[in-house]
Z-matrix of the N, CA and C atoms (Angstrom, degrees):
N
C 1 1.449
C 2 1.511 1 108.82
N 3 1.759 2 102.26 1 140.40
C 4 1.433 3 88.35 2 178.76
C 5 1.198 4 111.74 3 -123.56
N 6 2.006 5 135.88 4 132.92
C 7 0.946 6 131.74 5 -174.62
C 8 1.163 7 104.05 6 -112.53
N 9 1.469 8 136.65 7 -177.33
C 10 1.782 9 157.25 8 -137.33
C 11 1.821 10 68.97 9 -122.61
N 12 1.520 11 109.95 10 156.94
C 13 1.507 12 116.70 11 143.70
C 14 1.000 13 122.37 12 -62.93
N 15 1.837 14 119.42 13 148.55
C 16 1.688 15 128.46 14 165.88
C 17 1.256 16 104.87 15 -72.94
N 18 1.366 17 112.47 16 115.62
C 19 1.587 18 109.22 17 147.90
C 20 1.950 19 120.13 18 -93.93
N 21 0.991 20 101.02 19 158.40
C 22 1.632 21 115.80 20 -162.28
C 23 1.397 22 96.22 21 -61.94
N 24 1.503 23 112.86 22 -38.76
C 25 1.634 24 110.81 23 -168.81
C 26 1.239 25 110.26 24 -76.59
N 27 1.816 26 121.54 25 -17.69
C 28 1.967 27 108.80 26 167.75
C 29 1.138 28 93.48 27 -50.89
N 30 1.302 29 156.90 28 -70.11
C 31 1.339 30 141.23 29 -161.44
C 32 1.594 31 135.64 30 -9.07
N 33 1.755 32 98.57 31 -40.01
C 34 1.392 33 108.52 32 -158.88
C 35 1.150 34 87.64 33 -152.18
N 36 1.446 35 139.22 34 29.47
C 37 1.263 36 139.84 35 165.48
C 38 2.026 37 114.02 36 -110.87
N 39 1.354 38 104.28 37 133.54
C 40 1.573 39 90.57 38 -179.32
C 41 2.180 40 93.17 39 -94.19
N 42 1.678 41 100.87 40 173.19
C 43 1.108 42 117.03 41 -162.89
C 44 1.707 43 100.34 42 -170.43
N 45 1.686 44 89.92 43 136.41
C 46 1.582 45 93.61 44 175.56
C 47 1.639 46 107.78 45 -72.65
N 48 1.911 47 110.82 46 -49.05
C 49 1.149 48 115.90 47 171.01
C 50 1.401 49 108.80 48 -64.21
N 51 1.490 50 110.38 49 150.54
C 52 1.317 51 122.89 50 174.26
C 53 2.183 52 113.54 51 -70.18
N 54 1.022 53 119.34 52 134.66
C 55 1.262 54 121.71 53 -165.04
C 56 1.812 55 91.35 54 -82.97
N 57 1.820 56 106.31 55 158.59
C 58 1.500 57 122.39 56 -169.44
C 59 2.096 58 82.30 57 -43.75
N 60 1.152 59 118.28 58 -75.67
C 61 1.158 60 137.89 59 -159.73
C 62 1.512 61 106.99 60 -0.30
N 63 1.888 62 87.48 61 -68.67
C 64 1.195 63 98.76 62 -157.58
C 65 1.715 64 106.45 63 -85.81
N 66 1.527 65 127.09 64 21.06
C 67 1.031 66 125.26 65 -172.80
C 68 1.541 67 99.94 66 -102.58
N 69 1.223 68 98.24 67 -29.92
C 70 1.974 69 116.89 68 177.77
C 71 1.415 70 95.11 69 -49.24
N 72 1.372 71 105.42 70 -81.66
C 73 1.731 72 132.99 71 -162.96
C 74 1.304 73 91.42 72 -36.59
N 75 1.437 74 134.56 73 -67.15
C 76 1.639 75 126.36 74 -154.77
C 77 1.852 76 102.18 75 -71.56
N 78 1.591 77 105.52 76 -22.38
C 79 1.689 78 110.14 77 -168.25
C 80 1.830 79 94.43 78 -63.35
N 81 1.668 80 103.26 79 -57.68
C 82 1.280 81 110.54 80 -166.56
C 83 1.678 82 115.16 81 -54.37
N 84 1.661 83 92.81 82 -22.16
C 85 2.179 84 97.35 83 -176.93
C 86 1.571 85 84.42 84 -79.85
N 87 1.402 86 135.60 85 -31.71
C 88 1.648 87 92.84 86 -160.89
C 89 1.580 88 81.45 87 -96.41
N 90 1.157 89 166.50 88 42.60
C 91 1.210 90 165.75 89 -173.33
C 92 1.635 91 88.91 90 -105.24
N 93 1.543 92 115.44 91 -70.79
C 94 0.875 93 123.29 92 -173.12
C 95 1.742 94 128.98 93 -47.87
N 96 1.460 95 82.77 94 -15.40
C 97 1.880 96 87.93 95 -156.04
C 98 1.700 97 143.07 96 33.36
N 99 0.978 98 115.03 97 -82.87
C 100 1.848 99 87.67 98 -179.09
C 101 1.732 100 103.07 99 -101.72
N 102 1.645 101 114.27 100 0.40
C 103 1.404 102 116.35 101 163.25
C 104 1.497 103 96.20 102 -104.69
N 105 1.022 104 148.63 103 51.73
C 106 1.138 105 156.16 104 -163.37
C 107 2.275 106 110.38 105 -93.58
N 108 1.523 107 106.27 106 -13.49
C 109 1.334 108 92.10 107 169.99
C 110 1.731 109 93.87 108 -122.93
N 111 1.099 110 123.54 109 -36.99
C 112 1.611 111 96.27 110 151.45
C 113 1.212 112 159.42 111 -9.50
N 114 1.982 113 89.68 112 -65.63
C 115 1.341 114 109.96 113 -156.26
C 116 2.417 115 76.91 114 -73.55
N 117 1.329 116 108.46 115 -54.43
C 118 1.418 117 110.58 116 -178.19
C 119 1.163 118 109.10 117 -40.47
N 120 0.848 119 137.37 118 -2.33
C 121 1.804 120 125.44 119 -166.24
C 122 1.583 121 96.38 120 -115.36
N 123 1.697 122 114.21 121 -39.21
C 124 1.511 123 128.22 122 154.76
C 125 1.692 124 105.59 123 -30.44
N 126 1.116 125 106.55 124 -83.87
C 127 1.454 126 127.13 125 -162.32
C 128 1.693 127 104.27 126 -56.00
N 129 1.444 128 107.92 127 -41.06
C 130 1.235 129 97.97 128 175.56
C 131 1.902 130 129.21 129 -81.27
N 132 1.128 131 93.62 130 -13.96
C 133 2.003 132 104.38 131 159.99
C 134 1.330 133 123.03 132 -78.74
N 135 1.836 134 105.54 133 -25.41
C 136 1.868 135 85.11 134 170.64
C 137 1.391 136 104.30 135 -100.43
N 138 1.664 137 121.54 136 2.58
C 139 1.247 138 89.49 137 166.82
C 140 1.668 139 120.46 138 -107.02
N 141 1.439 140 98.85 139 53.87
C 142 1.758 141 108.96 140 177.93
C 143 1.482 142 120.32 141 107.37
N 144 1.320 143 108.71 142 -28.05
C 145 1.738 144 116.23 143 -172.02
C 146 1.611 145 104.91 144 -62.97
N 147 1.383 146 113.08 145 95.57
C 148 1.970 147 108.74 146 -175.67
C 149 2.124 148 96.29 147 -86.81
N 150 0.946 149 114.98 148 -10.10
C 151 1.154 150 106.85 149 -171.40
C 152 1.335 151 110.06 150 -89.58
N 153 1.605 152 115.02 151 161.04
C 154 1.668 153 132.16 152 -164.82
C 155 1.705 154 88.70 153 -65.96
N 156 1.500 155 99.55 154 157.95
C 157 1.739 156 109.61 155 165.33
C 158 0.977 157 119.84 156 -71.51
N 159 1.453 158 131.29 157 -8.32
C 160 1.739 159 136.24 158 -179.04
C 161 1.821 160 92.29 159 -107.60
N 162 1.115 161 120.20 160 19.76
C 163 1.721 162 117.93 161 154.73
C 164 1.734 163 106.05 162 -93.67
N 165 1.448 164 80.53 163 132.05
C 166 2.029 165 83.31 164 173.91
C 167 1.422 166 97.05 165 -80.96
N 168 1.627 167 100.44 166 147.68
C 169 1.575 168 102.99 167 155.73
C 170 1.223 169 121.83 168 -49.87
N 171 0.884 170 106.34 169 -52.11
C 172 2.500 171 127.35 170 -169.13
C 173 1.672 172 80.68 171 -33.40
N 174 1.591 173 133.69 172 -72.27
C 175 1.338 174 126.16 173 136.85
C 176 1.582 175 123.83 174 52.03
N 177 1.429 176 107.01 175 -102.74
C 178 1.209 177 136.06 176 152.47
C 179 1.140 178 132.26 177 -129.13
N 180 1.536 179 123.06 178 94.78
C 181 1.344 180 129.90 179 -142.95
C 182 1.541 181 101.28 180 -104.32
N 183 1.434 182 126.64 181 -10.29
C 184 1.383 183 122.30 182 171.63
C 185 1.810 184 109.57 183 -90.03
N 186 1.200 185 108.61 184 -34.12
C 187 1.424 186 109.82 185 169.10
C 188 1.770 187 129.42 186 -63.34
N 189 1.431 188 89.95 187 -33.97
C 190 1.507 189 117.41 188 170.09
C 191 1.519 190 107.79 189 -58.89
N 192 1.084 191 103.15 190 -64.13
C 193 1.740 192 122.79 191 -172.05
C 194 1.922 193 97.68 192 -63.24
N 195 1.514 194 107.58 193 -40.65
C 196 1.732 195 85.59 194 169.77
C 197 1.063 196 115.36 195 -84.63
N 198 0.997 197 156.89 196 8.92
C 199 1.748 198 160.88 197 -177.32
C 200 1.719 199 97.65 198 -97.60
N 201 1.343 200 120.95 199 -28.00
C 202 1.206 201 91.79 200 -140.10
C 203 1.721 202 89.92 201 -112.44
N 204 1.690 203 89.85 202 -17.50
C 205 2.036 204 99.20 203 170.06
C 206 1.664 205 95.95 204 -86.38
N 207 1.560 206 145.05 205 -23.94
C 208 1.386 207 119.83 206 164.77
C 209 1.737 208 115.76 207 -53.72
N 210 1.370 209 104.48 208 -50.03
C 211 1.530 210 125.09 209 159.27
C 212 1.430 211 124.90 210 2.40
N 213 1.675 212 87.40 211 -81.67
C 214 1.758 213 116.42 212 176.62
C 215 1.632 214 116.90 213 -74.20
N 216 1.214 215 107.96 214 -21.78
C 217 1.550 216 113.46 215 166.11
C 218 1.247 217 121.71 216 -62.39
N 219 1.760 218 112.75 217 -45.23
C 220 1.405 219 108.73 218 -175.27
C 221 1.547 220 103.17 219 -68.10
N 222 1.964 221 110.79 220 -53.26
C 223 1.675 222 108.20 221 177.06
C 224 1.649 223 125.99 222 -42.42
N 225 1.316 224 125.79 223 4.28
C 226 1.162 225 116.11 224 -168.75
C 227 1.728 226 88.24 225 -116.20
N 228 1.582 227 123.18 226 -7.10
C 229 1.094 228 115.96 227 150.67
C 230 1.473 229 132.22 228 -78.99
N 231 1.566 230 99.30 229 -50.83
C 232 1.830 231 100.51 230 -167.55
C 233 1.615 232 90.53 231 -135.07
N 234 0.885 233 104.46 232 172.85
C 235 1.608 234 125.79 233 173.60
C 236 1.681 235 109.61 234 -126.90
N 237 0.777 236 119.85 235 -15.21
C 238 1.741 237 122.71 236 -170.17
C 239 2.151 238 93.54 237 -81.60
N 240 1.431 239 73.05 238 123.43
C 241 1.851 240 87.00 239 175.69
C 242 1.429 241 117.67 240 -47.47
N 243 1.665 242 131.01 241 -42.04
C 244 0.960 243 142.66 242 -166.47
C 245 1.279 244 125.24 243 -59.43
N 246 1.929 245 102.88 244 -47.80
C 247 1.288 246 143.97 245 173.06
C 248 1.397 247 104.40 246 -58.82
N 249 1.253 248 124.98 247 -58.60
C 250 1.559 249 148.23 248 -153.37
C 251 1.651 250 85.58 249 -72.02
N 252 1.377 251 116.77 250 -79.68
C 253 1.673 252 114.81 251 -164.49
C 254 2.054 253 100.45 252 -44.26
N 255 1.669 254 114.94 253 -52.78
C 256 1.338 255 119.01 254 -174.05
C 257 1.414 256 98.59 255 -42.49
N 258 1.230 257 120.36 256 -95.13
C 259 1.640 258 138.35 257 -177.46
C 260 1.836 259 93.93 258 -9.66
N 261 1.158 260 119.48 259 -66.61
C 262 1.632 261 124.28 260 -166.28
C 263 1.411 262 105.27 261 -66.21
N 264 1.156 263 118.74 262 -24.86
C 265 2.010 264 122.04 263 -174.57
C 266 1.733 265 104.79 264 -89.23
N 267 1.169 266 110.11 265 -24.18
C 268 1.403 267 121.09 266 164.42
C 269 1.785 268 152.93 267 -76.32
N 270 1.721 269 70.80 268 -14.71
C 271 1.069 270 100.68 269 179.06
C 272 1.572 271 130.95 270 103.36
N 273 1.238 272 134.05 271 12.37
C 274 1.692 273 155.26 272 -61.15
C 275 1.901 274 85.83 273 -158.88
């Protein structure tokens, strides 16, 4: 899958189009399928996100923005959930 880069300012920027971010987040829920906000909350801790899921990005919007471009790096390799969490726990 291929997404646009995160910039720090989607964070706190409004948009008619939906920003890379939030195109990840819904990719990674159907990735997951019926663990689908889990498996995202998975994917989003190894790739850097230390904060709870009820933290907004807007939050920390440079930490956000690196989690979510390690993220899109691995998707532009694999799509398989398994792969995706490995690649991010590895450092990927």
């Amino acid at each position: 899958m291929q997404f646009d880069e995160v910039q720090a300012e989607h964070f706190s920027s409004l948009s008619r189009n939906p920003f890379p971010h939030v195109l990840i987040d819904r990719a990674l829920i159907q990735l997951g399928g019926d663990h689908g906000g889990p498996y995202r909350n998975s994917v989003l801790a190894a790739a850097g996100w230390i904060h709870s899921n009820l933290t907004p990005f807007s939050k920390h919007p440079a930490e956000a923005c690196n989690a979510f471009n390690r993220i899109r790096a691995v998707l532009a390799e694999t799509e398989d959930p398994d792969a995706v969490l490995a690649a991010l726990k590895k450092g990927g």
